[in-house]
C-alpha positions in Angstrom: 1.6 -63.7 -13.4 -1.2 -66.4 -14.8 0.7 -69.6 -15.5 -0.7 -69.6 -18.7 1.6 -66.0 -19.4 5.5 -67.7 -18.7 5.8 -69.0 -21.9 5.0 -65.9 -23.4 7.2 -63.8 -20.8 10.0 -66.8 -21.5 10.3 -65.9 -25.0 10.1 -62.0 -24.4 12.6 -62.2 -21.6 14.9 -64.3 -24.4 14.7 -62.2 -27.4 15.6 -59.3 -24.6 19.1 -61.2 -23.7 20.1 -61.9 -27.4 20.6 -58.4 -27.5 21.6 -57.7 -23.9 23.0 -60.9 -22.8 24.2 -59.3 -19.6 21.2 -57.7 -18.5 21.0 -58.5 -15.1 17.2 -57.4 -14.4 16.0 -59.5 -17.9 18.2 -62.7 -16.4 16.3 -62.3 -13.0 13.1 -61.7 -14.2 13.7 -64.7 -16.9 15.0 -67.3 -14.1 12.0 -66.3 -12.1 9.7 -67.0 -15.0 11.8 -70.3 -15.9 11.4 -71.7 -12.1 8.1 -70.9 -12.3 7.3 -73.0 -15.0 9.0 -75.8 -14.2 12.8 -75.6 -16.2 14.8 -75.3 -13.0 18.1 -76.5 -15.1 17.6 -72.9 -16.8 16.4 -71.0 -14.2 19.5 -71.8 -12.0 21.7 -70.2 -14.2 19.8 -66.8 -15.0 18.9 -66.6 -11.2 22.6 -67.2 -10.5 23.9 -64.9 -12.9 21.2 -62.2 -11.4 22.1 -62.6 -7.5 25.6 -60.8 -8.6 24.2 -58.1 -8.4 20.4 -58.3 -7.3 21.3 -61.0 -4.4 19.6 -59.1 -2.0 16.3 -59.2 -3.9 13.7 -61.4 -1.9 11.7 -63.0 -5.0 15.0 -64.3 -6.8 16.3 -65.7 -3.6 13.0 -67.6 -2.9 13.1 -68.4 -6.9 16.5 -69.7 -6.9 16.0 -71.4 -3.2 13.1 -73.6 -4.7 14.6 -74.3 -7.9 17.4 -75.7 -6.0 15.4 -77.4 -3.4 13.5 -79.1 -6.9 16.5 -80.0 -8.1 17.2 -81.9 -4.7 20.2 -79.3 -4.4 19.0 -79.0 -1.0 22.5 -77.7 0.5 22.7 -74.4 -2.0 18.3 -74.1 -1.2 19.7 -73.7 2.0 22.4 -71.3 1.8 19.8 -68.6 0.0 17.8 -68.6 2.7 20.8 -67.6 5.6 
C-alpha cells in the first residue's frame, strides 16, 4: 500500500470495528496499517488483539515485532520473532 493510502485504510478499517469490534482480520489489518504509519501506541494493541487468533500470520508478527522494537520494547520485538 502507497503511504499516502493508511490514512484512508485507518479510517475504513475504524468505521469496520465500531460495528465489529472483535473482528479479528479488521484489528490485524488496522494494527498493520497503524505501524505502518507511524502510531505504534495503537498498533500494539490491534496487532495484539489479532495474534489471538492470527499469531501465526507472518506480516502481523513482523508488524507487531517493529512496532515494538520502535517503541524500544525490544524484549517483546524479540519474542515475535522465536
Amino acid at each position: 500500500m502507497e503511504q499516502g493510502l493508511y490514512p484512508l485504510a485507518i479510517k475504513c478499517y475504524r468505521t469496520v470495528l465500531k460495528e465489529q469490534p472483535d473482528n479479528l482480520s479488521m484489528n490485524m489489518k488496522l494494527g498493520i496499517a497503524l505501524q505502518k504509519g507511524g502510531m505504534n501506541n495503537d498498533a500494539i494493541l490491534h496487532l495484539e488483539k489479532a495474534s489471538s487468533k492470527h499469531g501465526e500470520e507472518l506480516e502481523l508478527l513482523l508488524s507487531l515485532a517493529q512496532a515494538y522494537y520502535d517503541m524500544n520494547m525490544v524484549v517483546r520485538a524479540d519474542r515475535c520473532s522465536s
